[in-house]
C-alpha positions as CSV (number, residue, x, y, z in Angstrom):
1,X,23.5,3.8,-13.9
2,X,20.3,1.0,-14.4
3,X,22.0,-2.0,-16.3
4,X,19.3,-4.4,-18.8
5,X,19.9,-6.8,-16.1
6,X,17.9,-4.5,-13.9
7,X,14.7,-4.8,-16.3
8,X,14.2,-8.0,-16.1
9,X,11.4,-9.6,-13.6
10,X,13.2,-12.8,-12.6
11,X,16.5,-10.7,-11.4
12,X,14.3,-9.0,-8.8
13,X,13.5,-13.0,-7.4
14,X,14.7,-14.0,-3.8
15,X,14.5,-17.2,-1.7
16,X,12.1,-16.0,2.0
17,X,11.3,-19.2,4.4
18,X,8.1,-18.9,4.7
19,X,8.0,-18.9,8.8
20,X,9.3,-15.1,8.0
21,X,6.3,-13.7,6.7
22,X,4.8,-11.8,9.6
23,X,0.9,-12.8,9.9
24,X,1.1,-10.4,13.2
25,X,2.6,-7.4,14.2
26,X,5.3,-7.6,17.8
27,X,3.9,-5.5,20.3
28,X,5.3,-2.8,21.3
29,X,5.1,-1.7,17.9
30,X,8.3,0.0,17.8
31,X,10.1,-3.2,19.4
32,X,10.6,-4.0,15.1
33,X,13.4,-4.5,13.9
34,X,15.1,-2.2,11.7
35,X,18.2,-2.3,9.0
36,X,19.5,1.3,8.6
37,X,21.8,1.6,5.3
38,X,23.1,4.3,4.7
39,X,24.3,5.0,0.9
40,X,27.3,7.5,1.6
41,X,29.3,5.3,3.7
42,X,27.6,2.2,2.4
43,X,27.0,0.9,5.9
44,X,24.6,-1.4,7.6
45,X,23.1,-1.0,11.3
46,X,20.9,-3.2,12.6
47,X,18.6,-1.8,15.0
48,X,15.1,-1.1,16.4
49,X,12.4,0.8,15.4
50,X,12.5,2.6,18.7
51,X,15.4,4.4,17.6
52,X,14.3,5.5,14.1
53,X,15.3,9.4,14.9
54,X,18.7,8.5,15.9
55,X,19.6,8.2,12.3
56,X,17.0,10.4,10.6
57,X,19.0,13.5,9.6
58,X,17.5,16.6,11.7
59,X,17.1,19.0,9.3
60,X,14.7,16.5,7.6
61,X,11.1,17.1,7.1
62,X,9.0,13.9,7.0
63,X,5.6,12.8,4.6
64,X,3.5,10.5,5.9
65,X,0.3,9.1,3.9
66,X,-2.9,9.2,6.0
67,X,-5.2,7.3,4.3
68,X,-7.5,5.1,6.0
69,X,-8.0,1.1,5.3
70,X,-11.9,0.1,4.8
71,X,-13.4,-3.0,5.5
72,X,-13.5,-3.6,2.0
73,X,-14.2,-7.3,1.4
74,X,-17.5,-8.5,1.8
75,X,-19.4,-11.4,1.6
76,X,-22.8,-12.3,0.1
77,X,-24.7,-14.5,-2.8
78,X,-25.5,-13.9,-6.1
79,X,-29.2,-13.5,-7.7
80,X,-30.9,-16.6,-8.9
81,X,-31.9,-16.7,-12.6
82,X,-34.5,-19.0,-13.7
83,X,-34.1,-20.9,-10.5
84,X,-30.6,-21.3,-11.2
85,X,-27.5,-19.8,-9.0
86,X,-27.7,-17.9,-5.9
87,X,-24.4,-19.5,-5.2
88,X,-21.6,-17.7,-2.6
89,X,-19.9,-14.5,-3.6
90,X,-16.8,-12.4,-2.5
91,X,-16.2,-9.2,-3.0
92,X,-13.2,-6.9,-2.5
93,X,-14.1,-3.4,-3.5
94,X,-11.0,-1.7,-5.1
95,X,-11.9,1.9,-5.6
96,X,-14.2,4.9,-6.0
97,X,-14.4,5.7,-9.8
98,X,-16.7,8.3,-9.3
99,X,-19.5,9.3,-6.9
100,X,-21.3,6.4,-7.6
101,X,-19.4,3.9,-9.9
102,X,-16.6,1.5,-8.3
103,X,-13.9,-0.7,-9.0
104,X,-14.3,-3.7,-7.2
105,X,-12.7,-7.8,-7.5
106,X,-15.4,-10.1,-7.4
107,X,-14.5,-14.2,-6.8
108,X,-16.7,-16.5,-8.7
109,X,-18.3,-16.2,-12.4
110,X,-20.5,-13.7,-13.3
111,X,-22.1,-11.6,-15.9
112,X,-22.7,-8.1,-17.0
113,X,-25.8,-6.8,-15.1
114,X,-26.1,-9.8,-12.3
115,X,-26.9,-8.5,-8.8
116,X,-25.1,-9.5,-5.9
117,X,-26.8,-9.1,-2.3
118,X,-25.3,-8.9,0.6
119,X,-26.2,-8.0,4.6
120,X,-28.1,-4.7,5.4
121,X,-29.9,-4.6,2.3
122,X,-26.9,-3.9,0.2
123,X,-26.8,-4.9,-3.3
124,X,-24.2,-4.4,-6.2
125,X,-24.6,-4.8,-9.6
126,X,-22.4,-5.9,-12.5
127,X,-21.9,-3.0,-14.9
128,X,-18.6,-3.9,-16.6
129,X,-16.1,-6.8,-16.8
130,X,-12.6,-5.6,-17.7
131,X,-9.6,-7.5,-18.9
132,X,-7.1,-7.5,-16.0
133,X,-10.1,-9.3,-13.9
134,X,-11.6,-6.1,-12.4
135,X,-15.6,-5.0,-12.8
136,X,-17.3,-2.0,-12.2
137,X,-20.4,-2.1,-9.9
138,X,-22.9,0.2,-8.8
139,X,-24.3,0.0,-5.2
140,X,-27.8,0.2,-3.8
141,X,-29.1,0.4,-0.3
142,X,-33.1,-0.6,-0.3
143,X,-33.0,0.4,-4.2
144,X,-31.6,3.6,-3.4
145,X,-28.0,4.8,-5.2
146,X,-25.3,4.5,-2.6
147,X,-22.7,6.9,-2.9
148,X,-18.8,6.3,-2.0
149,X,-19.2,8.3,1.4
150,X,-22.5,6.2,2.2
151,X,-20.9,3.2,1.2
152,X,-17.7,3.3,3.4
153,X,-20.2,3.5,6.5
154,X,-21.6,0.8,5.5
155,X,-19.1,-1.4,5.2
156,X,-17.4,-0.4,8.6
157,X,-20.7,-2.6,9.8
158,X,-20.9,-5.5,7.1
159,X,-16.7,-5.7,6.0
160,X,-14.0,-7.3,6.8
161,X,-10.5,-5.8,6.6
162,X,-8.1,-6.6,3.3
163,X,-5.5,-8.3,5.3
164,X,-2.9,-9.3,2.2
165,X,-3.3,-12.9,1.2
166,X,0.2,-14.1,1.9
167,X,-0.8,-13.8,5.3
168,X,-3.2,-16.5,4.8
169,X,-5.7,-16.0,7.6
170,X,-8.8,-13.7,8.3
171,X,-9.1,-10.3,10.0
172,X,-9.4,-10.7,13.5
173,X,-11.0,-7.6,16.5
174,X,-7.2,-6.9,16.8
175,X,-6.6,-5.8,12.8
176,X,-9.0,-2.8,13.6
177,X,-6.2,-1.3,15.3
178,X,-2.9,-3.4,14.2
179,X,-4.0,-2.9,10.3
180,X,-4.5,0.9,10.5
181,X,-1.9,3.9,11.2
182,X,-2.1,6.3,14.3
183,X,-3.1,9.1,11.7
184,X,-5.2,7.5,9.3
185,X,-8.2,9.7,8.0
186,X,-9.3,9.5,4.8
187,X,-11.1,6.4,4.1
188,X,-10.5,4.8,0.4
189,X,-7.5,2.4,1.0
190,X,-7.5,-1.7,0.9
191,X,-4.3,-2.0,2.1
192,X,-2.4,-0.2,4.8
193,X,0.5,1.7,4.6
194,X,2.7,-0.5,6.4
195,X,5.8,1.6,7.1
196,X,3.7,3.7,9.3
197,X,3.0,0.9,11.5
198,X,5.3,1.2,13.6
199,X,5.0,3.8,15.7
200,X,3.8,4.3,18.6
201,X,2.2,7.2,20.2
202,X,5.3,8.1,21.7
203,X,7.5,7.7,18.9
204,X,5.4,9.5,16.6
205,X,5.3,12.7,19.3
206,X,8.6,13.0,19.4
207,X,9.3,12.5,15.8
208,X,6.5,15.4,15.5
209,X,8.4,17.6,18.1
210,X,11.4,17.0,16.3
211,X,10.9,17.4,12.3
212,X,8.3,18.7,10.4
213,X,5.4,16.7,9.6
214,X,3.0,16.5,6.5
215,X,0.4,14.5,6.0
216,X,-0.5,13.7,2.4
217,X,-3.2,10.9,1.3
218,X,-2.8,7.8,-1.5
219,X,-5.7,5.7,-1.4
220,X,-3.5,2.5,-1.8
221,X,-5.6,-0.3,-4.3
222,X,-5.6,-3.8,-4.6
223,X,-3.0,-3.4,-7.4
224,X,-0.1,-3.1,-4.8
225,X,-0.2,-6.7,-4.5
226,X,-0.2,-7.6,-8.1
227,X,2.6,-9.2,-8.7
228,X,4.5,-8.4,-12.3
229,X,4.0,-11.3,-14.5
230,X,5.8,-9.1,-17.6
231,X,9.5,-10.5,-18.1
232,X,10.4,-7.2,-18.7
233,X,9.7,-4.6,-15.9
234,X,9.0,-1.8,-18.0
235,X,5.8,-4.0,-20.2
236,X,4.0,-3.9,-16.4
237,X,0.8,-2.0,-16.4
238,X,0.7,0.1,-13.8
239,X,-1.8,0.5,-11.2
240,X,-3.0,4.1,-10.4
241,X,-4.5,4.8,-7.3
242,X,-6.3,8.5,-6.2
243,X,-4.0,11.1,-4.2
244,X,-3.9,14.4,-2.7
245,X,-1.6,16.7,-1.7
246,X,-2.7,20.3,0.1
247,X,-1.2,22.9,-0.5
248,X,1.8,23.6,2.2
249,X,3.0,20.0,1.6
250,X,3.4,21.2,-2.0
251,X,5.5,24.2,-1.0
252,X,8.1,22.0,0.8
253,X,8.4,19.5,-2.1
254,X,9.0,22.8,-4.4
255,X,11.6,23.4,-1.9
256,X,15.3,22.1,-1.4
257,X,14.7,20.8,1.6
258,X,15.8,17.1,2.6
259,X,12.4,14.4,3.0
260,X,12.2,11.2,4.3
261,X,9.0,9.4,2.9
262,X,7.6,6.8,5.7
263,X,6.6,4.2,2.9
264,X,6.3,3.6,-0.9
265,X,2.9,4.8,-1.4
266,X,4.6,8.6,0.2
267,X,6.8,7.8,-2.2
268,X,5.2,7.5,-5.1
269,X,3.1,10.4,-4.5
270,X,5.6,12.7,-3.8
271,X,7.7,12.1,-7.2
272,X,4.2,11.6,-9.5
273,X,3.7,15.4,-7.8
274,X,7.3,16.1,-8.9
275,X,6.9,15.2,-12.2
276,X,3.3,16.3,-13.4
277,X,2.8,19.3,-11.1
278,X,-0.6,17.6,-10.1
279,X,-1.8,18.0,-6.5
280,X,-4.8,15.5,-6.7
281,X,-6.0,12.8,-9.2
282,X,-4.8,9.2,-10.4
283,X,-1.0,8.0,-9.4
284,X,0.5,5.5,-11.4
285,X,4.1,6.2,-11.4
286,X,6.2,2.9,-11.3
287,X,9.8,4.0,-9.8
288,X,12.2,1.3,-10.7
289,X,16.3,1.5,-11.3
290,X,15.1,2.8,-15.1
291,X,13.1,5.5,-13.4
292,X,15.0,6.7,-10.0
293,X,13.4,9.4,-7.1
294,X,14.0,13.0,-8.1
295,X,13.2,14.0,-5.0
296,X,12.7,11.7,-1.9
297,X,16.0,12.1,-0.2
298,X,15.6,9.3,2.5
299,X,13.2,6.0,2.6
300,X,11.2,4.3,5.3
301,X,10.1,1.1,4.2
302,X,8.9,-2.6,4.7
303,X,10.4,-5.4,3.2
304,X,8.4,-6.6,0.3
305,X,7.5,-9.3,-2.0
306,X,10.1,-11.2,-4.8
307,X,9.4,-9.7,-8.4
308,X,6.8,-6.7,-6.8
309,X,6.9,-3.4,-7.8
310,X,7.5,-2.3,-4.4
311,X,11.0,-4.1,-4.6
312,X,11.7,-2.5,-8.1
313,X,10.8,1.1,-5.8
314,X,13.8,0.1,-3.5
315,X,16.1,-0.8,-6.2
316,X,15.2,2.8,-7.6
317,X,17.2,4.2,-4.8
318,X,19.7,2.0,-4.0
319,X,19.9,-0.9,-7.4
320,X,19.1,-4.0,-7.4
321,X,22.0,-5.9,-6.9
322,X,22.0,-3.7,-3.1
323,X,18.9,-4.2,-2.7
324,X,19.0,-8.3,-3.0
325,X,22.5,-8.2,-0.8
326,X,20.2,-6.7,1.9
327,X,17.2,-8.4,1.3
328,X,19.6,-11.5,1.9
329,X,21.1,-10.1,5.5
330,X,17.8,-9.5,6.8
331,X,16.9,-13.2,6.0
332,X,20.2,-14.0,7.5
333,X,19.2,-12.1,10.4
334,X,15.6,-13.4,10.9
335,X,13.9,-10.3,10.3
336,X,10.0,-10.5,9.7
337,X,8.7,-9.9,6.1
338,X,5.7,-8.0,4.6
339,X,3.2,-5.7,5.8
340,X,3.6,-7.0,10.2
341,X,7.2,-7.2,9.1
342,X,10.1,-5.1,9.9
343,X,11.4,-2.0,8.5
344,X,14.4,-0.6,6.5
345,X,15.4,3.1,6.5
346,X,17.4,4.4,3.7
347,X,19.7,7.1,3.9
């Protein structure tokens, strides 16, 4: 039962040395560590990822999310105007909001209808400022309408991977592979979805040999970072974020049978499905102790920022007062934070 002390931010606040925030992944990926707790018995094990299936139930099917990171920031300058400007620009595109139309973060000031240029001919311009700090921008290639599929391409040349900003350096030859999962496909995401990391090929074949595996896709947004500035948890604005589920994946969630989401964003999908019926569109479920999993049975999952929603997620399935005691041991225990980090399996 969620207690009030569970809806406010500062409760979900926790002390992480800073030389524990993983700014690379250990190699071999599944040499992680991992914390196994397991709610029935309400024991801890710590362990390795290497030996994830020893404690994932065998009658489980698994979700993972397939999206695929782009190189989504990019760098350019802005038009002059009357011989003034033409200074440096940033720009981390967030989403598609339609064929043509996206969401993006710009840093520096600018205005409705400037034009930002950047390499390979590629320009954006400044449609719409919104309040939280986002614009909408169209793109153009040689004065020609860019659409999302075009404009992915074309920043696989010009971008440079989203790498989160706690980890307080820039992408590197070695993020092309470290910052993307074995089975990511469908471009759209600025973030990866970090539980996934860890397998290896090996792993990942025998986890296939051994459960079912369905492959769904959240095209996880800048807004996964955003911390919640609210002091209540429940006056957050949520983020939403495109998904898709096919078809078969829907039958098994419409089933009884036990899942064990690898990550948050599997998560998230999986009870927004459970809740609406929707198989594709716009996400924005916040899971939190006030609004627990119906039906994610088991969790794979990173260990996350102090007062994110992604911590509020955990507390969903286990409270927060758990939660924190673990958060602690793993501290304790020197295991590495955040999206490199090491992973936690719920059962």
């Amino acid at each position: 039962m969620a207690t009030s002390a569970e809806l406010i931010t500062e409760n979900y606040d926790y002390e992480l040395p800073t030389e524990l925030i993983a700014s690379t992944p250990v190699y071999p990926r599944d040499s992680a560590k991992l914390l196994v707790y397991d709610r029935k018995s309400d024991t801890i094990t710590h362990t390795t990822f290497a030996h994830l299936l020893e404690y994932v139930p065998n009658e489980c099917d698994v979700f993972l999310n397939d999206t695929r990171v782009i190189k989504a920031r990019i760098f350019g300058h802005k038009e002059k105007i009357g011989g003034q400007g033409g200074g440096k620009v940033e720009l981390l595109f967030n989403k598609s909001l339609d064929a043509y139309r996206s969401l993006v973060l710009i840093r520096g000031k600018i205005t409705i209808g400037m034009k930002l240029y950047f390499e390979e001919g590629l320009v954006a311009t400044v449609e719409e400022l919104h309040d939280d700090g986002s614009r909408t921008v169209t793109f153009t290639q040689d004065q020609s309408p860019l659409r999302f599929e075009e404009l992915v391409m074309l920043l696989d040349k010009i971008g440079h991977l989203p790498l989160p900003p706690y980890m307080q350096r820039e992408d590197n030859k070695d993020d092309e592979r470290d910052y993307q999962t074995l089975f990511a496909q469908h471009a759209g995401a600025v973030a990866a979805p970090t539980a996934s990391l860890h397998f290896t090929p090996e792993l990942f074949e025998k986890m296939r040999i051994r459960h079912k595996t369905h492959k769904i896709t959240l095209h996880v947004g800048a807004g996964t970072f955003k911390p919640v500035e609210s002091d209540n948890i429940l006056d957050h604005p949520m983020h939403s974020e495109f998904f898709y589920i096919s078809d078969e994946a829907a039958k098994v969630l419409d089933s009884d049978r036990p899942i064990l989401a690898i990550g948050t964003t599997v998560t998230r999908t999986v009870e927004y499905y459970v809740r609406t019926g929707k198989k594709e569109g716009e996400c924005d479920l916040f899971l939190n102790p006030h609004n627990p999993p119906q039906r994610v049975t088991h969790l794979l999952t990173n260990f996350h920022l102090p007062k994110s929603t992604l911590i509020m997620l955990v507390s969903s399935f286990i409270g927060r007062e758990k939660t924190l005691q673990l958060y602690k041991e793993a501290v304790e225990k020197k295991y590495r934070f955040f999206s490199y980090g090491d992973a936690m399996l719920i059962l």
